[in-house]
Structures are given as C-alpha cells and as structure tokens.
N, C-alpha and C positions, 0 to 999 in steps of 0.2 A: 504493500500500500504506500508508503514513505516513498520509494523510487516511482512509482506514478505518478506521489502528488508534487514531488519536488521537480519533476522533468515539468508537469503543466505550468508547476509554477516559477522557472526559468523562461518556459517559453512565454505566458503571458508579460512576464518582466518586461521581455523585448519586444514587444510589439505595444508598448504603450505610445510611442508618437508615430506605427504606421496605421496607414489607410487605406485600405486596398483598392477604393475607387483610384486615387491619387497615385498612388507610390507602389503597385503589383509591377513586377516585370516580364515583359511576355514570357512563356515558356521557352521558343525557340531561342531567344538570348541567355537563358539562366547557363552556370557557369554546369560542366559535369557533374560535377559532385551536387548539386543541388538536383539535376535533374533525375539523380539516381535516388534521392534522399524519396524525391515524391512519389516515383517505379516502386518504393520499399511501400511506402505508404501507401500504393496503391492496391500491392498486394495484400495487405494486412486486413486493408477495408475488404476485401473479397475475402479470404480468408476469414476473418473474425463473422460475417455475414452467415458462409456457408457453415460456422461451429452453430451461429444463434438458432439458424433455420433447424438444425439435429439437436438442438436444447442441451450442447455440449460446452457450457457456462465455464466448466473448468479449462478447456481450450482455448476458450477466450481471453482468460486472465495468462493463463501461459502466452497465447499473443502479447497482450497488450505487456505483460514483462519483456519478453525477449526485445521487442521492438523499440522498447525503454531503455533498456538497458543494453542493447550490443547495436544497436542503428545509431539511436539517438545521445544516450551519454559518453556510451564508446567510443562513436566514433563523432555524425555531425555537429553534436554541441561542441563537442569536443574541438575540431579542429573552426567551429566556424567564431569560435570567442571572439581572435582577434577581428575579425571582420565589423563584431557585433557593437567591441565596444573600445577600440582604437580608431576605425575609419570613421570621416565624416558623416555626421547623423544624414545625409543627402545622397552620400556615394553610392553608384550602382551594386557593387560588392556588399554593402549594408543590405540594401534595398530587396536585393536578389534571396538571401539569406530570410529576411522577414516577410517575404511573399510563400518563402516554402514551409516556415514556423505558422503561417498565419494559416495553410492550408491544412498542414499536418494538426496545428491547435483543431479546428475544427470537429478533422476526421477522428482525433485522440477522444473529443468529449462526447461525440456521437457514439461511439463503440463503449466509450465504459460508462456511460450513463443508466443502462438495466444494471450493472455489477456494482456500482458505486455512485450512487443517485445524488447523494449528498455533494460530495466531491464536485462532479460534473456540473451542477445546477449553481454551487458557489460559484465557480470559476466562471460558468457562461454569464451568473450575472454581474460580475466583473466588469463583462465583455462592456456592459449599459448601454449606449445608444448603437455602438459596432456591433452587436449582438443580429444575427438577422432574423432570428425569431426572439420569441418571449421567453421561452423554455428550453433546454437543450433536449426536452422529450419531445418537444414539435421537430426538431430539427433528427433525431434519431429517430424517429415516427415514419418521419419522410425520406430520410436518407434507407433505410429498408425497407421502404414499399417502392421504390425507386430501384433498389440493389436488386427488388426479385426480379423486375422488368430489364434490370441491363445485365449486361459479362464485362468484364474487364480485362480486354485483350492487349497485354501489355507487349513490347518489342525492343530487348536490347539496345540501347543506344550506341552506338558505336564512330566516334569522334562526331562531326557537327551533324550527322543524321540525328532528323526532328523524330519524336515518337510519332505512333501511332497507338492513340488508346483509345477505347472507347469508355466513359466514365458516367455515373447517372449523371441527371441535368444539378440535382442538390447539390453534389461537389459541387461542380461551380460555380452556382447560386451561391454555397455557404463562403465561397472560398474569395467572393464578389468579382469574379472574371469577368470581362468582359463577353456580353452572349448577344447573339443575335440570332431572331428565331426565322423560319417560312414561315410560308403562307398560312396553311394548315394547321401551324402548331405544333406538327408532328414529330421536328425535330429542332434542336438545339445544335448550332457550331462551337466552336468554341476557338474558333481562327487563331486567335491571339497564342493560344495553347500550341494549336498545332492537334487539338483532340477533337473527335466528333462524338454527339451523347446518343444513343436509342431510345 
C-alpha cells in the first residue's frame, strides 16, 4: 500500500503547474523512454482490465505493485528527476515527462480505485478543477465499459517509428489529448498521438 500511495503521491507533486490543455506534448515528439513508459502503461490498463473482468483482485494488486515498483520507481521516476526538477518549469524535456505522469496518474487511479477506494478518490480530489470527472469511480466506471468495447494493440517502437495503438476514447479524454471526432461519432483520432480509439 505505502509504494502505491507514495509513487501517486510523487507523481501528483509534479504535475501541480501542468495543464494538459496547454503544456501535453504530442506523442510523436515524446522522447523514447517516455514513449515506452506509456506502451508499459498501456499494457497494464489491458492487463489489470482482463484480471477485473475474471474477479482476479489479487492480480491486480500484483499489477499495480510490479508497475510501481520496477516501471515506475525503478526505473522512470527514477531517471526522469533530473528533468522534473532541475530543467526549466517550461522546457520541453519537463513538459514531455508531465504529459506521461499526467496520463499514467490517470490510468494509476482508474485501476486501483475498486482495490483502494479511499486512496484513489483522495488523490483524484486533489486533482479539483483538473479532475475531469467528479469521482475517480465515474472515470473507472467509464474507462471499463470502454476497455470491454476496445483491444489495445500495442507495437514496439523502434527509433523515431510512431506507435500504432489503439486505446479507449477515456484515455484520452482523461489524459485531455487532443480529439477530434467524424461525423457519426463513431470514432475518435487521436492525430496528435499518433493513436486511433474503437
């Protein structure tokens, strides 16, 4: 419990002056190591999904550890300190860093919100007007009735090749990316990414 709540509460630290209307960096610019950070994260969200859908709670908390503790403290916070709190609060390398904090915040409180209600509902109200729902159980509500409707096919990145992912339309909703829909409704781009939603 401790290494969950102190990795949320590192990362909300750092994202107290971004804005992701403002200050998100598109995906096809983020640096490597950021863009693999969000591939883990991506995984985890499908993962953690397909433990909830089999009522396999204990799986989940073994996700939400391991991705705590050998993704994120081991390795990304880890290496992205200096970025976070030597480079200027405007630099790109800052900015890049808190766009993928700010997505992984998200997906972090969506997934442990049935295992740790408490926890998750402090932190998202935190979030106050940056929050894009009321509740982090509207936001996990939506983000798994969304996960049963999509896959997330993710694809190695390999030097400046953009992914190819497909992610629910909530990610990016929560994650405030920029979206633009059809006609229809029917689907969501998500250009700026480089991802397409179902």
């Amino acid at each position: 419990y401790r290494k969950l709540r102190s990795t949320v509460r590192f990362v909300l630290g750092n994202l107290s002056d971004f804005d992701a209307a403002k200050h998100a960096v598109p995906y096809a610019d983020l640096p490597a190591v950021d863009r693999y950070v969000l591939q883990q994260t991506a995984a985890l969200q499908e993962e953690a999904r397909a433990a909830y859908e089999n009522f396999q709670f204990y799986r989940v908390n073994q996700l939400l550890q391991k991705f705590c503790i050998l993704d994120l403290s081991g390795f990304y916070l880890d290496v992205s300190k200096d970025r976070l709190y030597i480079q200027a609060p405007a630099s790109f390398q800052r900015r890049a860093c808190q766009t993928v904090l700010h997505h992984v915040k998200d997906t972090l409180l969506a997934i442990m919100a049935p295992l740790l209600p408490h926890t998750a509902e402090d932190a998202w109200q935190s979030l106050g007007a940056a929050a894009p729902t009321a509740s982090v159980f509207e936001a996990a509500v939506t983000l798994a009735a969304v996960a049963l409707q999509s896959k997330c096919s993710r694809r190695v990145l390999s030097g400046s090749q953009a992914a190819s992912c497909r992610m629910p339309a909530r990610v990016a909703r929560s994650a405030s990316l920029s979206l633009s829909s059809d006609s229809d409704s029917s689907a969501i781009a998500l250009s700026a990414w480089g991802c397409v939603t179902e």
